[in-house]
N, C-alpha and C positions, 0 to 999 in steps of 0.2 A: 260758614263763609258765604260766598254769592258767588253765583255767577253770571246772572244777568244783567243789564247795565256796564259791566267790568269795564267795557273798553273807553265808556265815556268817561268813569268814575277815575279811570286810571289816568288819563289825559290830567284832569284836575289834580290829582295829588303828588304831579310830578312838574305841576306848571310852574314855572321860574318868571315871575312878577320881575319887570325890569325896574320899576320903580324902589328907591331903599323903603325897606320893611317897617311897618308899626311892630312895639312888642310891646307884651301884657306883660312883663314884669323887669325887672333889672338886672339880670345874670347875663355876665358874660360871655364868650365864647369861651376862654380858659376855666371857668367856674362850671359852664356845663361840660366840656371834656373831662374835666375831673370827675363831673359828678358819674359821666356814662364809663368812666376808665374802665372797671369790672368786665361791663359788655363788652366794649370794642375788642377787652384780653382776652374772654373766654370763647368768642364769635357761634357757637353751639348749643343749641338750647331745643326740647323737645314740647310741639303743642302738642294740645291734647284736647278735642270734639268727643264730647261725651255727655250722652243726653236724651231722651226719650227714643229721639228719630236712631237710636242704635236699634230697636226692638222690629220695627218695619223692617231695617235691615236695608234701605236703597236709597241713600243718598239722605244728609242733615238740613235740606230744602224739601223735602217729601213735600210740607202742608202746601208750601208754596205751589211747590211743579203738579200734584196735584186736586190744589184747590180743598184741601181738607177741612171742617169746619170744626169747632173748638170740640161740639159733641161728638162726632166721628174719631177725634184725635185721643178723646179720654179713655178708652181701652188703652191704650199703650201706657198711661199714668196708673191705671187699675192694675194692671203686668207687672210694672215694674217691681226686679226683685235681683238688685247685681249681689247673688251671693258669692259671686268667687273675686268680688272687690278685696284687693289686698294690695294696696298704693305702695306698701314698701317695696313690694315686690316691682312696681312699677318704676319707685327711685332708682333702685338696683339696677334694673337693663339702660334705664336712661345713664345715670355713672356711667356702668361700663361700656358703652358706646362711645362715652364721651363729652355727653351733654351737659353741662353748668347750670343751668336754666331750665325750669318749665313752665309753662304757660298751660293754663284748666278754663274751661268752658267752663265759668260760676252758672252764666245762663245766656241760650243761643236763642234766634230769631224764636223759634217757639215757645219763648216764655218760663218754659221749666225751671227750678232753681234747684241748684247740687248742694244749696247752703242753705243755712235754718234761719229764714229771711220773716222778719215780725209782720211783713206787710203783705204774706201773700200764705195762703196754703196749698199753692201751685211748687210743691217745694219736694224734697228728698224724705223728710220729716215725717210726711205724710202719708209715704206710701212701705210699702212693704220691709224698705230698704230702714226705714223708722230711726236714721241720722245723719248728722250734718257728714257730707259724703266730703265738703270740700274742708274742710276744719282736719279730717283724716287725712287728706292730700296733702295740706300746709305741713303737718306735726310730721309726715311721712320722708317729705323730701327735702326738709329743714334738719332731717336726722343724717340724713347721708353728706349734707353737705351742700346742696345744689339750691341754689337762688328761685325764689318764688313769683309765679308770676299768675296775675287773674285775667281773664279774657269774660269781657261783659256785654251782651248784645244791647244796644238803644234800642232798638228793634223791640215789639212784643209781642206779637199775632195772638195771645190768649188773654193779655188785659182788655177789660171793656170797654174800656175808654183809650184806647190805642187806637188813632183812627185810622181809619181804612183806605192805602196810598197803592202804588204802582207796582209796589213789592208782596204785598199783603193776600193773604189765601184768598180773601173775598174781593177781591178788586173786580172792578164791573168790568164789562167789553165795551160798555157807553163811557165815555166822561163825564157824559151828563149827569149820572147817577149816583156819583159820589157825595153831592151833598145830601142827598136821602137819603143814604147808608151811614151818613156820619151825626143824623140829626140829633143822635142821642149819645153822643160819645165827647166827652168834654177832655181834651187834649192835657190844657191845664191839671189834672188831676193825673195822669198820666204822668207829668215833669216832675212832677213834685214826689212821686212815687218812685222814680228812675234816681233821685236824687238820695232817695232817702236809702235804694238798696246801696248806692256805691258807696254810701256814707259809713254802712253797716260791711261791706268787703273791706275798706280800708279802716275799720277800728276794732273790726272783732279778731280780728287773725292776728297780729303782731306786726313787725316791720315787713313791706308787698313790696317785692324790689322792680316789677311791672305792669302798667296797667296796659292791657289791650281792649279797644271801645270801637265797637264794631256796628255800623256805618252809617255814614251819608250818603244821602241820592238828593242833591237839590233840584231835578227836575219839577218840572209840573207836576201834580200830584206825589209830589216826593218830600222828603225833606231833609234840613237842610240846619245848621248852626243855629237859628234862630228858634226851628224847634226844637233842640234837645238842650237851649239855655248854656250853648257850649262854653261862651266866656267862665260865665258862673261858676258850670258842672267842672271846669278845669282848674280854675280858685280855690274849690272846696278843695281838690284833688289835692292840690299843693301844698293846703293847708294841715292837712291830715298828715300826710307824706311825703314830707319835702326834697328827701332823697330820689322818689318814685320817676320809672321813664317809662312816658308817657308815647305811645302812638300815635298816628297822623289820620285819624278818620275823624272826627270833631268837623271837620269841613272849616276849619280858624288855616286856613291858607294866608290870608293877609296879613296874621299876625307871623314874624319868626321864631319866635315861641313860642308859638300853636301845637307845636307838636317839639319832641322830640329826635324822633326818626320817620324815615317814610317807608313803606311798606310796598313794592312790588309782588305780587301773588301769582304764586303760579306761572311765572317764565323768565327767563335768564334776563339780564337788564347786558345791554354792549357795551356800557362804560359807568365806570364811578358816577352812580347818580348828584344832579348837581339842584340847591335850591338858591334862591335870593341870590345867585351869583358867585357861590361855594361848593365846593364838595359836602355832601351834606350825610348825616350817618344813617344808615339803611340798612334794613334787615328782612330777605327777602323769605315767605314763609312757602312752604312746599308741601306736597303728599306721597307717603310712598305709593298711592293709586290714583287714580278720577274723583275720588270722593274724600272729604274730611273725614264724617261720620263714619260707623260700620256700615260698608256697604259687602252684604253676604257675594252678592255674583256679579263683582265687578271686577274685571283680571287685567287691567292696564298695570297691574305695577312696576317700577323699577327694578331694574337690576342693578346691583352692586355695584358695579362700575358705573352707570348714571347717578346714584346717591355719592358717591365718591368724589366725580366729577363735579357735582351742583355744590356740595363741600368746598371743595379746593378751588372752584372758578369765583364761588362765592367773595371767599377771603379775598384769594387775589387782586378783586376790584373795590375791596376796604370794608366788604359788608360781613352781615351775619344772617347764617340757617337757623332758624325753626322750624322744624321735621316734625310732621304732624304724625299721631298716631290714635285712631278711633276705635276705640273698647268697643268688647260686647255688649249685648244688653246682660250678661251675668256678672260684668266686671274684670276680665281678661282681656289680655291681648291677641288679636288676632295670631296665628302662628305665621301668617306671611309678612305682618311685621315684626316679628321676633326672629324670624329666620334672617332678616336685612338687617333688624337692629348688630344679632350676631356679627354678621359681616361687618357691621360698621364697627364694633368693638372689636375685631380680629386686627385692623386697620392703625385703630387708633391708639391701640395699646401700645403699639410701635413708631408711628409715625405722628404721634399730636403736635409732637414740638414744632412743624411746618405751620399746625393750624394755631395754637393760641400762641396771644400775642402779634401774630402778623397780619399782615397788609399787604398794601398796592406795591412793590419794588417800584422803586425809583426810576423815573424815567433813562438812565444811561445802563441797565441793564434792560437788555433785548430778551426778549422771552423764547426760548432754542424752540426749535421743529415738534411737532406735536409733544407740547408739556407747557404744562403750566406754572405759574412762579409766584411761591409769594417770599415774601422778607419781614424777619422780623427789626424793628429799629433800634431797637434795646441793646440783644445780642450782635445787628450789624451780619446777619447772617444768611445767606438766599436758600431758598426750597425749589429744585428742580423737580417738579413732579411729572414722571414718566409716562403720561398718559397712553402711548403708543410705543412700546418700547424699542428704542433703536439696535440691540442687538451690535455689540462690536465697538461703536465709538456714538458721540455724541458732541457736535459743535459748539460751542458757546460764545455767537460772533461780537466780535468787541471786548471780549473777557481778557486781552494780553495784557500780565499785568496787575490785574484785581486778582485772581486767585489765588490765595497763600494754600490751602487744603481741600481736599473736597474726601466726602465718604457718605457711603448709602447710611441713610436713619435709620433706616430696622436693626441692622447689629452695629454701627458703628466701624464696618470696613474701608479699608481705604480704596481709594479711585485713583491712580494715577493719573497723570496730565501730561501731555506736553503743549508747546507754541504750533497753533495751525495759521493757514491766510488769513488774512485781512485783519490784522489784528485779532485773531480768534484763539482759543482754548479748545485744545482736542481733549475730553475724556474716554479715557479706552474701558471700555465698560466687559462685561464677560458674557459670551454669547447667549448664554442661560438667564430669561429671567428670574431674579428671583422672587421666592415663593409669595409673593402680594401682587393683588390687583393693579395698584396702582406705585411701583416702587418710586421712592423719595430720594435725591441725593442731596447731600447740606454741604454748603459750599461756603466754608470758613473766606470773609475777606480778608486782603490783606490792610 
């Protein structure tokens, strides 16, 4: 992923064009809520950054942050060797967590490829590992059940003709020196190379229920739609895939079909993100630490109740988590995120029905004193989630009225009520939390 630029990059893929929208092709608004229904139902899906930069072990920008050159980087493609790679094993914790979805790093800013790509021997194939790693990952989590999804960097720091921009290991400290470092790097050959692997993700593997296309920087020395042939490379997309939901990094902001959904990284958004003058569908992607990648001695990570929380705040404002988790370079999961994942499968095993399926609650339901709310519209049912547990009773201002039932989700107990002020619903809850992080009450309407 990146983190440089972010804040400008971020301004752009949330900016709301007052003028109405050009669009590249003729689907409606109803035609694509049908098409994304699955998503917006399942809202939890698990990334997954896996890739050379696991072996360094500090951060999947290493080349970038520091300045690596393609020779200096080739010991780690000589290394590589993920013998304790066993992808079902990795459907498995994703399931039982909860997650519907995964998304796989096919190939990140450094070029590498996890698939057995005709046009490159910068590949999985070639080295120790001796097959296509992402083919295993498809058949893997195709088997359990859970929708598939590729993440593909436009980025290449190790093709030759990838020229040399703002992002790039070799980028000068002069400006002026960019076109001397690019005299021999011919762009065009590059497009058509980028074209030709996505062509090969979307035809070798079977039905890709998402594509993630990782990024634009139209700065100065950056670039921008018109280099990565975005119109085009999104046609072909369609044309392959026509099912397929697509991401919002292409930099086609002016088209509304540019994108499928927009992509917030890395921080809470305050309200239902809005495009073209709509609520627009969003899926915001996270880390259990600081880093995508394996990063061996990095200790920012969450605790359960944060992962629970970015969960449940998520939904509540109509979006969706992709929970990133960065392999070793042997092919495991770190144990700091299988210990979280646990936690989040101890959760969800009981309490999912708040998460799939629901959304933003309707504006005439108030969101009570530390807890968060979502609702499903199907069922017509609210999720009180307890983020700060009240202990005793619980308000529910405005609720006189609407409530026919209410009972905590983990076992299905009942909650009493009665009429409090202001038109309000008292729940008399039991002193004792019980045994979950974050307990859920489901509050049957009338």
């Amino acid at each position: 992923m990146k983190k440089i630029f972010f804040t400008a990059m971020l301004s752009m893929l949330l900016a709301v064009p007052a003028a109405a929208q050009k669009k590249l092709g003729n689907e409606t608004d109803k035609q694509k809520s049908e098409r994304l229904a699955w998503w917006t139902h399942d809202r939890f899906g698990m990334f997954i950054h896996w890739g050379l930069y696991a072996l360094p072990a500090r951060h999947e920008w290493i080349r970038h942050n520091e300045r690596i050159s393609n020779e200096a980087y080739e010991k780690y493609f000589e290394q590589f060797n993920p013998d304790l790679y066993n992808p079902t094993e990795w459907a498995k914790k994703a399931k039982a967590a909860g997650m519907k979805y995964a998304v796989l790093t096919t190939k990140h800013h450094e070029g590498f490829c996890l698939f057995d790509s005709k046009y490159t021997d910068y590949k999985a194939t070639r080295t120790a590992a001796g097959r296509d790693l992402v083919k295993e990952f498809v058949d893997a989590f195709r088997a359990e059940g859970l929708k598939v999804g590729f993440y593909y960097s436009l980025i290449d720091w190790h093709h030759p003709d990838f020229t040399i921009d703002i992002q790039h290991p070799l980028r000068p400290k002069d400006t002026a020196q960019y076109a001397a470092l690019n005299k021999d790097r011919d762009f065009k050959v590059y497009q058509k190379y980028l074209q030709n692997q996505v062509q090969e993700l979307l035809t070798n593997y079977g039905k890709i229920d998402v594509l993630w296309l990782d990024f634009s920087y139209p700065q100065t020395h950056g670039k921008s739609h018109e280099d990565w042939k975005s119109e085009e490379l999104l046609a072909m997309v369609r044309k392959l895939q026509p099912g397929i939901i697509v991401n919002d990094r292409l930099n086609l902001e002016e088209y509304e079909d540019g994108q499928d959904f927009t992509t917030p990284e890395q921080y809470k958004v305050e309200k239902w993100p809005e495009k073209y003058g709509k609520k627009f569908a969003w899926e915001t992607c996270q880390t259990f630490s600081g880093s995508w990648g394996y990063y061996r001695d990095e200790h920012t990570w969450k605790d359960t109740k944060q992962l629970l929380v970015l969960l449940i705040e998520t939904v509540s404002k109509g979006g969706n988590l992709l929970l990133n988790v960065g392999p070793t370079a042997r092919g495991d999961f770190d144990y700091r995120a299988d210990n979280s994942l646990e936690h989040i499968s101890e959760w969800m095993g009981h309490n999912s029905r708040s998460i799939y399926g629901c959304t933003q609650a309707p504006d005439e339901f108030q969101t009570p004193a530390s807890s968060l709310l979502t609702y499903n519209p199907d069922t017509k049912r609210l999720y009180v989630h307890l983020v700060d547990y009240p202990m005793g009773q619980l308000v529910l201002p405005g609720y006189k009225d609407k409530v026919k039932y209410a009972q905590f989700l983990h076992d299905g107990s009942e909650i009493r009520f009665d009429d409090g002020e202001a038109n309000g619903v008292n729940l008399r809850l039991p002193v004792n939390k019980p045994n979950y992080e974050i307990p859920v009450i489901e509050i049957i309407l009338k």
